[in-house]
Each structure stands twice: as C-alpha cells, then as structure tokens.
Kinemage of the C-alpha trace (Angstrom):
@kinemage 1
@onewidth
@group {chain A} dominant
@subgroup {mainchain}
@vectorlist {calphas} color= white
{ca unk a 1} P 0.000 0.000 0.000
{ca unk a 2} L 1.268 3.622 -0.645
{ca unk a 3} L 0.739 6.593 0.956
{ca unk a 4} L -2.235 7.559 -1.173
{ca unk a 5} L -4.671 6.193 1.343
{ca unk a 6} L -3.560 8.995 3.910
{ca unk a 7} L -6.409 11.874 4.295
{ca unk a 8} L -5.006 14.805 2.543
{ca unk a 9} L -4.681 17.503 5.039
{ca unk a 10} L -4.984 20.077 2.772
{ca unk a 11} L -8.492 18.726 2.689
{ca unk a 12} L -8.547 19.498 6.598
{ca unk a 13} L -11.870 21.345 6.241
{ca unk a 14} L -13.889 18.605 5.311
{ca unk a 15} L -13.041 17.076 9.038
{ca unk a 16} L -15.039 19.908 10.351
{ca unk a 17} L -18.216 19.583 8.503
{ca unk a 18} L -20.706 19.650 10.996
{ca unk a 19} L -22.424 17.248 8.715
{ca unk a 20} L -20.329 14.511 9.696
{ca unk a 21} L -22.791 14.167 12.928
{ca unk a 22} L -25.707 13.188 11.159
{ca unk a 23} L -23.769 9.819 10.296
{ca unk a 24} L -21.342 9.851 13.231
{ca unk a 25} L -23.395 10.996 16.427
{ca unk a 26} L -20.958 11.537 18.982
{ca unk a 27} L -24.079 11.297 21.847
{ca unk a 28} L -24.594 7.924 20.277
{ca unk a 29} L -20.927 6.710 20.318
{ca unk a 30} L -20.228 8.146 23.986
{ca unk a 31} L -23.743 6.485 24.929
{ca unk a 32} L -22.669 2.606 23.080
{ca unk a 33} L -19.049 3.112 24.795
{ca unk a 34} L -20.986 3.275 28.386
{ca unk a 35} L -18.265 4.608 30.769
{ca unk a 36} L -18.830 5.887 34.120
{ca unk a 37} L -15.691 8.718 34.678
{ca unk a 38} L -13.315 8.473 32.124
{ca unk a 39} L -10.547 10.451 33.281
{ca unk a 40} L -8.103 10.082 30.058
{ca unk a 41} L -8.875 9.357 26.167
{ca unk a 42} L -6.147 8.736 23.812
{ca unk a 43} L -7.737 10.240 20.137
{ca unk a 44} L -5.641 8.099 17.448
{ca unk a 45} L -5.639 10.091 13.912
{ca unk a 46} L -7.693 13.197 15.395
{ca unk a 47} L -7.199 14.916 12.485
{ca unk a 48} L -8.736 18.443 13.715
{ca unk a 49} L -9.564 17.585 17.234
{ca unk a 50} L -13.486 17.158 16.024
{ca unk a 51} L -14.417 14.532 18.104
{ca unk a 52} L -12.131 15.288 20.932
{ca unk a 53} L -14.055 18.496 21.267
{ca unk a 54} L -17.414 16.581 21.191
{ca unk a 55} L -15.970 13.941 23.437
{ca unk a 56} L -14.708 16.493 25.828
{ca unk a 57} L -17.889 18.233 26.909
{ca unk a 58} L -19.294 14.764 28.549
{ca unk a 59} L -16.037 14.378 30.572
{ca unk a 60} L -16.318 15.757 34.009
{ca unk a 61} L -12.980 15.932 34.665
{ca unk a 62} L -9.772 14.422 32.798
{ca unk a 63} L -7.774 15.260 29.089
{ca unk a 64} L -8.150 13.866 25.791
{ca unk a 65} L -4.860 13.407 23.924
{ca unk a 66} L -5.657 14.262 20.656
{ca unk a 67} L -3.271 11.874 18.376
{ca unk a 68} L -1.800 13.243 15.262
{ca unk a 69} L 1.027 12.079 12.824
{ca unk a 70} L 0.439 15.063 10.572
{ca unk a 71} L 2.063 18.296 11.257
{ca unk a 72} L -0.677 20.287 9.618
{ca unk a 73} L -3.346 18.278 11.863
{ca unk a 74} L -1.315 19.036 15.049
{ca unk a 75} L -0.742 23.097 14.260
{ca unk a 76} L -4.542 23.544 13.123
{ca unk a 77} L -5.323 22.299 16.755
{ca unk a 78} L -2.602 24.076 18.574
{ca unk a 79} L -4.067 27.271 17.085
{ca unk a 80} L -7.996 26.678 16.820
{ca unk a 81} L -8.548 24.327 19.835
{ca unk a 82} L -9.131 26.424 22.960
{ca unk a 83} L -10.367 23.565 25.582
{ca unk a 84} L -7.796 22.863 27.864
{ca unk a 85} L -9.175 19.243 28.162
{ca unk a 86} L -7.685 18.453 24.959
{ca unk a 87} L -4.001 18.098 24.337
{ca unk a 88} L -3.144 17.677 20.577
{ca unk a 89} L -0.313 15.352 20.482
{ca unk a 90} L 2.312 14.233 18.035
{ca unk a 91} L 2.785 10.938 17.102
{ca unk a 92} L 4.001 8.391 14.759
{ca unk a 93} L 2.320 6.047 12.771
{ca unk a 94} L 2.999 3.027 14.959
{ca unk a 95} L 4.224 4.938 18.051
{ca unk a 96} L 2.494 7.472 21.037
{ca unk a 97} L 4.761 8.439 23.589
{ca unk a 98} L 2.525 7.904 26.745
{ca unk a 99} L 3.143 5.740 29.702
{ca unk a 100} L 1.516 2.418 29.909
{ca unk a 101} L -2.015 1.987 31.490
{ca unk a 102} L -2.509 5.274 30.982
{ca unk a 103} L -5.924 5.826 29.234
{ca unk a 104} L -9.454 4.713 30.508
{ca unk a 105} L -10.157 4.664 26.227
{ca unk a 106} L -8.740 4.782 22.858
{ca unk a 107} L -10.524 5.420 19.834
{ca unk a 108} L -9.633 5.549 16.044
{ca unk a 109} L -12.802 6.780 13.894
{ca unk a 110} L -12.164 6.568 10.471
{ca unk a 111} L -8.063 5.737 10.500
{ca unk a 112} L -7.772 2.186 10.587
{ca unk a 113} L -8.268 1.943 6.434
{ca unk a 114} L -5.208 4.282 6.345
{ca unk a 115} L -2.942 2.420 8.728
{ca unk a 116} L -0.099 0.895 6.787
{ca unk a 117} L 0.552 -1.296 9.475
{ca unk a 118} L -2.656 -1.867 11.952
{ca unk a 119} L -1.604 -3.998 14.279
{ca unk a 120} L 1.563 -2.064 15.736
{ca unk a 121} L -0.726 0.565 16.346
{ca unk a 122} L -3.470 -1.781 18.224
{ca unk a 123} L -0.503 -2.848 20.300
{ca unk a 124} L 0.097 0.740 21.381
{ca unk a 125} L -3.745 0.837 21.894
{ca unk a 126} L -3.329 -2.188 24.205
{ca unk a 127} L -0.157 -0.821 25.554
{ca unk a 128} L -1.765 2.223 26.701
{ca unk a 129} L -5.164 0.515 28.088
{ca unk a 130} L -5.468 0.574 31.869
{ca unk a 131} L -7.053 -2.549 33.133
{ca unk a 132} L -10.641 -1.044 32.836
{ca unk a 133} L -9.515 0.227 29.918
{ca unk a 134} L -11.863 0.163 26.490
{ca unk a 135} L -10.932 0.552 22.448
{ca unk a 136} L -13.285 1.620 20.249
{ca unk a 137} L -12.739 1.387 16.404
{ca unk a 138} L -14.956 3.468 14.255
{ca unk a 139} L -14.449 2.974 10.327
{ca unk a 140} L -16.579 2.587 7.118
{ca unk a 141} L -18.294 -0.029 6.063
{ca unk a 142} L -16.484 -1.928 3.370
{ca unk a 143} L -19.888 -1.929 0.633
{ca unk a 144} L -20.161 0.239 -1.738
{ca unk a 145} L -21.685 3.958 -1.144
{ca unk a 146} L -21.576 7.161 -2.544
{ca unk a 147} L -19.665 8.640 0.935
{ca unk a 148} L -16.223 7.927 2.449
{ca unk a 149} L -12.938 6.738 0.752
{ca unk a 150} L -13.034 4.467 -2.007
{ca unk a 151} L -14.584 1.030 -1.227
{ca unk a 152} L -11.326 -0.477 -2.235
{ca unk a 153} L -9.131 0.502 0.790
{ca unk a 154} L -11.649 -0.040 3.220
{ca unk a 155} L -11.238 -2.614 5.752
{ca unk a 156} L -13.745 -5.080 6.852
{ca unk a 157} L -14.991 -4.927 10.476
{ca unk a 158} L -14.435 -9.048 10.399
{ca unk a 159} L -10.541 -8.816 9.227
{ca unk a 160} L -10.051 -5.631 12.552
{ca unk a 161} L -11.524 -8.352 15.109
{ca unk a 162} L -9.036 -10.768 13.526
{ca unk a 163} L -6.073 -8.183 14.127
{ca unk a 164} L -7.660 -7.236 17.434
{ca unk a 165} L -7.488 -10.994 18.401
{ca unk a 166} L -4.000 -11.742 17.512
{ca unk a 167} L -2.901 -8.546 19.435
{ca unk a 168} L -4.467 -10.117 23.024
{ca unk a 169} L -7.674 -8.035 22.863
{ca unk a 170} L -11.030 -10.289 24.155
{ca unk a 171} L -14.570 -9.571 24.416
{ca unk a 172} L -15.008 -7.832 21.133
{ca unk a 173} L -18.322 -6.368 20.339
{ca unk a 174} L -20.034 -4.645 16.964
{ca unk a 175} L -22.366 -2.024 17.673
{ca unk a 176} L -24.774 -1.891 15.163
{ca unk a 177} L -25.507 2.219 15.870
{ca unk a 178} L -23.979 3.875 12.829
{ca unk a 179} L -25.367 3.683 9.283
{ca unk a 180} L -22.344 4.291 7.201
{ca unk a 181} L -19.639 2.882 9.968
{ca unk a 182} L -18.966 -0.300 12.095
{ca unk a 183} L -17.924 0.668 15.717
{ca unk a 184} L -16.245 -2.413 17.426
{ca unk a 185} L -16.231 -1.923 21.304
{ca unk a 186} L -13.379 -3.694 22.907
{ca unk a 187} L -13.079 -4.339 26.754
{ca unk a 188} L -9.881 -5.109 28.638
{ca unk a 189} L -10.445 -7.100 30.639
C-alpha cells in the first residue's frame, strides 16, 4: 500500500463539517461506549480535534490526547482548539509516547483503512489501556456507497476483530448504531 490512502490535510476542512454528525453521532458513540468517569482518552488520527471536542464536553474531569502524525493536523489544533481538556499530540504512525495503562479509552474513527501497518498501532492501543480500559474502532463499512474513501481501501470490520485478536484483545463487540460505519467496542479485561 502507498501513501495515497492517507487523508489529505490540505483537505482538513472537510473534518469539520458539521455534517459529519448526522452519520457519526458523537451522543450515540459516547452512549454505546458506556463509561462511568473516564478520566483520560487517547484520540488516534484526530485529524482536527473534532471529536475530541465533542468527546470532551461529557467528561467531568480528565484530558483527551488528541493523536496526530500530521504536522498540519497538530498546528490547526494548537491554534484553533481552545479547551484545555484536549491536548493535541504528536505521534508516529505506529508509536504514542505515553506511559503504559494510561488511558481509561482509545478510539480511532475513520483511521484504521489508512494504517499501513494496523496492528503495531493496536498494540500501542493495548499498551496504553489501563485494566478497565476500552478501544473503540470506528471505520466505514467496506460496501459500496456514494460517501467515504473508495470502497477499495476499506477494511472489513471481520478482518479488525481478527487483528484485534492476535494482538491479546477479548470480548469484542459490533455495535450496530452507525449507518455508514462499524464501531467495534473492545473491553480489557
């Protein structure tokens, strides 16, 4: 695979289309992930920080590190991103610099059809789990529609439980919330 399934971030504006919630309901994502408290959220490929600022107002307390390997990501919410609940952070592809058992949740929503490599970054997911910890994975459907990347670089929700699986993950579940998207819901323990 080539680099040519990485969003373009010169596209960046289309991550901030408010019409994005009418497919991707953030109420209805927090609701299916069921936490009581999170404290800290690890945002994997938060692009703009959009769902790190939706995610934010229903945290109490805590920070949401808002994961970025793109420079142009990571400046847009340095400069536009006023909460001080999120933290944009700089990353590598395969790689997050955070201590271990850190983070009650991670979440990817629509990444994991541009990771070259998947399953070094669902070790750092599992890496950075504490032992309530949850992972959520959020990506589009591979069928054909008329939204979303080509249906040729999307990634089944059957082959990410595989990958989740051979990484250590158990209790895997699909929530069937989302029309265009699968959401898996992954427990720690």
């Amino acid at each position: 695979m080539s680099n040519s399934i990485k969003f373009n971030p010169q596209k960046l504006a289309k991550l901030n289309n408010p019409e994005r919630f009418k497919t991707l309901n953030p109420d209805k994502i927090w609701c299916a992930l069921n936490f009581q408290k999170p404290q800290i959220l690890v945002d994997i490929g938060a692009g703009t920080g959009f769902f790190a600022t939706a995610f934010s107002s229903k945290l109490q307390n805590g920070k949401i590190y808002a994961c970025d390997t793109s420079d142009v990501m990571i400046q847009w919410m340095q400069e536009n991103i006023t909460d001080e609940k999120i933290i944009p952070f700089q990353t590598s592809e395969n790689a997050i610099n955070l201590p271990d058992s850190k983070a009650d949740l991670v979440y990817m929503i629509n990444v994991h059809h541009e990771l070259l490599e998947p399953e070094k970054i669902l070790a750092e997911a599992y890496r950075l789990l504490n032992i309530k910890g949850k992972i959520a994975i959020i990506d589009w459907k591979a069928e054909p529609m008329n939204e979303g990347p080509p249906e040729n670089i999307r990634i089944s929700d059957k082959v990410v439980i595989e990958q989740l699986d051979r990484i250590g993950f158990k209790n895997i579940k699909t929530q069937e919330i989302l029309p265009l998207h699968f959401l898996l819901l992954v427990k720690n323990n």
